[in-house]
N, C-alpha and C positions, 0 to 999 in steps of 0.2 A: 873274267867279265866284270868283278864289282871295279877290280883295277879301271880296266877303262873306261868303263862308267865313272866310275869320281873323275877323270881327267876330262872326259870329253863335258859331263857339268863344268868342271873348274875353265874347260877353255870355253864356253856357253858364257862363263861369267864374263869373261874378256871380252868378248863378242858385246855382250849385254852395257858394259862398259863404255865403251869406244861410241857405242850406237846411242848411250843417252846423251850424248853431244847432240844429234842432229834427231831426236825424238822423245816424245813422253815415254813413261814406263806404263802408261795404258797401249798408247800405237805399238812399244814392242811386244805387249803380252798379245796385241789382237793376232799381230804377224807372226809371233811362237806356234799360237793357238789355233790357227788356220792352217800351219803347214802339218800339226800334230792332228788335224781332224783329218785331214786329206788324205794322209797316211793311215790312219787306222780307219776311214772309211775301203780304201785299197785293201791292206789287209784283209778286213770282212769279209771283202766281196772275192776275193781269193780262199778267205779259208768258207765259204759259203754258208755266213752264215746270217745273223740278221742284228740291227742296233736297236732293235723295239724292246722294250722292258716293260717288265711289272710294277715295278717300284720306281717312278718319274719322282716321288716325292723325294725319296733316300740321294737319288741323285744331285736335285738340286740344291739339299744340304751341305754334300760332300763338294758338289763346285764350287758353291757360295764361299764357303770357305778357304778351298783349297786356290781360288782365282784370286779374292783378296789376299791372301799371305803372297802367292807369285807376284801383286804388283807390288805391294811393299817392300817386296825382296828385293824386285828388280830395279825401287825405287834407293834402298840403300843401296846397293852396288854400283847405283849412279852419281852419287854423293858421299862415302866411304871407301876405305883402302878394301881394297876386294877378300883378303880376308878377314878383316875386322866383319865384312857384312857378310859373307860363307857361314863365318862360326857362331852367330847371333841367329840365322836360319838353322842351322845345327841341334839348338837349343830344343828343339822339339819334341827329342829323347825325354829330355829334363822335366819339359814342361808335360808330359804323358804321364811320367812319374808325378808330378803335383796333381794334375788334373784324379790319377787313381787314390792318392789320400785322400783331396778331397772329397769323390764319391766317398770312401772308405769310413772318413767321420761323418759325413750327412747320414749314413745310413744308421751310423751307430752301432751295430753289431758286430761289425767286420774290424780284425785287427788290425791297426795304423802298427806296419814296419820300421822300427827304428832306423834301420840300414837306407830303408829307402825317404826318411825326412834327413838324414845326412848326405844323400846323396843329393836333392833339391839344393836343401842350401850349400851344397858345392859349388852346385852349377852357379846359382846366383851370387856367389864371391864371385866366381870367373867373372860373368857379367858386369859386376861392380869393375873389376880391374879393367876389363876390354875398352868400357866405356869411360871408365878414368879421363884417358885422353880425349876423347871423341867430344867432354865437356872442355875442356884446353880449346880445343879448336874450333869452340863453337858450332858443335857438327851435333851434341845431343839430340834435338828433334829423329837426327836419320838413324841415331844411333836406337831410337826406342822407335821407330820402323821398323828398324830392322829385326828389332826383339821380339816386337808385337806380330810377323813376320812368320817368328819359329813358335808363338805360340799358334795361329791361325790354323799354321802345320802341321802340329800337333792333332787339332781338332779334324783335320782333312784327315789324317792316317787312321785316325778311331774311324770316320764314317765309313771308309774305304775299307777296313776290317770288315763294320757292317755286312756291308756291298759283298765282299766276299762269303759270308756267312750266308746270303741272302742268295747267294747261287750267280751274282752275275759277273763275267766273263773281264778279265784284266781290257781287255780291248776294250770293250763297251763302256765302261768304266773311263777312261782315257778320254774314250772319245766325245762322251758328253762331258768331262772337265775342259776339256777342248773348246765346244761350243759354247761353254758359261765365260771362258776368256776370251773370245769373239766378242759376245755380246760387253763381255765388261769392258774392251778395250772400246767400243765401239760410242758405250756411252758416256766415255770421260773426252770425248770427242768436241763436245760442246764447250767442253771447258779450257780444254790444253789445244785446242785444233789440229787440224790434219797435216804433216810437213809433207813437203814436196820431196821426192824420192831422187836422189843419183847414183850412180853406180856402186859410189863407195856404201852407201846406206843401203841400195837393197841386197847387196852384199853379205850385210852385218845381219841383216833380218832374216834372210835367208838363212845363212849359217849358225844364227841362232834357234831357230825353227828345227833344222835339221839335226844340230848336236844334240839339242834337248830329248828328239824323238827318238834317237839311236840308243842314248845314254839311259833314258825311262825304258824302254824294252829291254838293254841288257840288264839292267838292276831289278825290272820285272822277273827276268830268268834267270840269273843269281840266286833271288831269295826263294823264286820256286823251287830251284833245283839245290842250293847248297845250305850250308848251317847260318841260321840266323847272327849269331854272335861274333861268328868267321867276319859274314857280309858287315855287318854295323862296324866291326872293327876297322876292318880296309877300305868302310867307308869315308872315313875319317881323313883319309890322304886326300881327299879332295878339299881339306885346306891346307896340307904341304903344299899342295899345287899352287892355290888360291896365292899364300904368299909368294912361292917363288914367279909366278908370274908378276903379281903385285912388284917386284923388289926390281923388276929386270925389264917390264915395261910403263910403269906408273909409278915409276922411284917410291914406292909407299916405302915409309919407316915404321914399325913397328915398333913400342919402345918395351922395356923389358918385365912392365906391369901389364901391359896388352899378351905379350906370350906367356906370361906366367896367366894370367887368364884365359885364353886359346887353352892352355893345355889342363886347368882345373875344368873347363866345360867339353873336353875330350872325356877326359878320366871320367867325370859323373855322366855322360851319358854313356860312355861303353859298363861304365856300371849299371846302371838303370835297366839298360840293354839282358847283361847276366842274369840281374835278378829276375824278371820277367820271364827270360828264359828258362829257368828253374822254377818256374810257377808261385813266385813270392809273395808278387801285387795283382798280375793279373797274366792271363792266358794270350793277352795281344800279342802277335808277332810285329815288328815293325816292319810298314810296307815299305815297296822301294820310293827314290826319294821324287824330289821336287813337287811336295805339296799335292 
């Protein structure tokens, strides 16, 4: 399941790609966002149960955040080689790891991990080198979207812990991240305006909507049902993909400080991933993916 979950993301990105030709990265998150409410509105009402909550507030922290990182994402992968901007959303492992030192010295008491301030500044070598080029080609700006992307993500996954500690339902959960990219894609409306839809485009929307909702419920039921470290690991192939589509439909070149970075920001977050797992820095599991 994590297998095809990272592929059907990886082929989401291609979709998301092709589709920023003829749309904002707000219009494609509202169209994502709509087909994934509609769906787990269905769901519910099949497994009968209900989308009211206790906690409206928790929620619209964990959307706030997790809607901004998906446009940012889906704004780099409109403007970067699609795995340059895969493995900068990636980053999130990394940045969960800094975000737990940081609590860790604020509080004072709590032991700052050596293993785990080695593994930060791994990840952010990687970053250095990913980005190396990305400043050559004048591409910086998407390149620290795309960064600022896997941190946002980061942030989404802790609230979404939250969420789950607070008793409420992976569906429900979904489904109001769903309605906070409605409403985001809706309001960037004014700014970027509304394109006119043709086959080829509501196509792309479509099929972006859909891969996303398949690939989030399987990576949903991966990490409930199988080992976290397994899942993070095999997670990871959704930027072998990322490239080889890259290379075979968008000529992207990657040049050999970009993979040598790709594979220092694998290593440090399947690291980050273990030690967590092993209760080093903290008890978080990481949720499944896409923000």
């Amino acid at each position: 399941m994590i297998v095809v979950a990272s592929w059907l993301f990886a082929t989401m990105g291609v979709c998301v790609k092709l589709a920023s030709s003829d749309y904002s990265a707000g219009e494609i998150v509202f169209y994502r966002s709509l087909v994934g409410a509609v769906v787990m509105m269905a769901i519910t009402r099949w497994q009968r149960g209900t989308l009211a909550t206790r906690v409206p507030a928790m929620h619209f922290w964990r959307s706030t955040s997790g809607v901004v990182a998906l446009c940012l994402w889906f704004y780099s992968i409109g403007n970067l080689p699609l795995a340059t901007a895969m493995t900068l959303n990636y980053m999130s492992s990394v940045w969960m790891a800094a975000f737990l030192i940081g609590g860790a010295a604020a509080i004072g008491t709590a032991r700052i991990d050596g293993r785990m301030v080695a593994i930060v500044l791994l990840g952010f070598l990687g970053v250095a080198l990913v980005l190396r080029p990305t400043i050559e080609e004048r591409q910086l700006w998407h390149g620290l979207m795309g960064l600022l992307s896997g941190m946002l993500a980061a942030v989404a996954y802790l609230n979404v812990t939250a969420l789950g500690r607070a008793g409420e339902p992976e569906v429900r959960v979904v489904f109001y991240f769903s309605v906070g990219g409605m409403v985001a894609g809706l309001a960037t409306a004014p700014w970027t305006g509304l394109h006119a839809h043709g086959p080829r485009g509501l196509a792309l929307l479509l099929a972006v909507g859909v891969l996303a909702t398949i690939a989030q419920l399987l990576m949903t039921r991966a990490y409930t049902t199988g080992g976290t470290l397994v899942n993070a690991s095999l997670q990871y192939l959704g930027i072998v993909f990322s490239f080889a589509y890259g290379v075979w439909l968008f000529d992207d070149r990657l040049t050999t400080s970009a993979v040598l970075g790709i594979a220092l920001i694998v290593a440090a977050g399947l690291a980050a991933t273990l030690l967590r797992s092993r209760g080093v820095a903290h008890d978080a599991a990481r949720p499944p993916a896409e923000s």
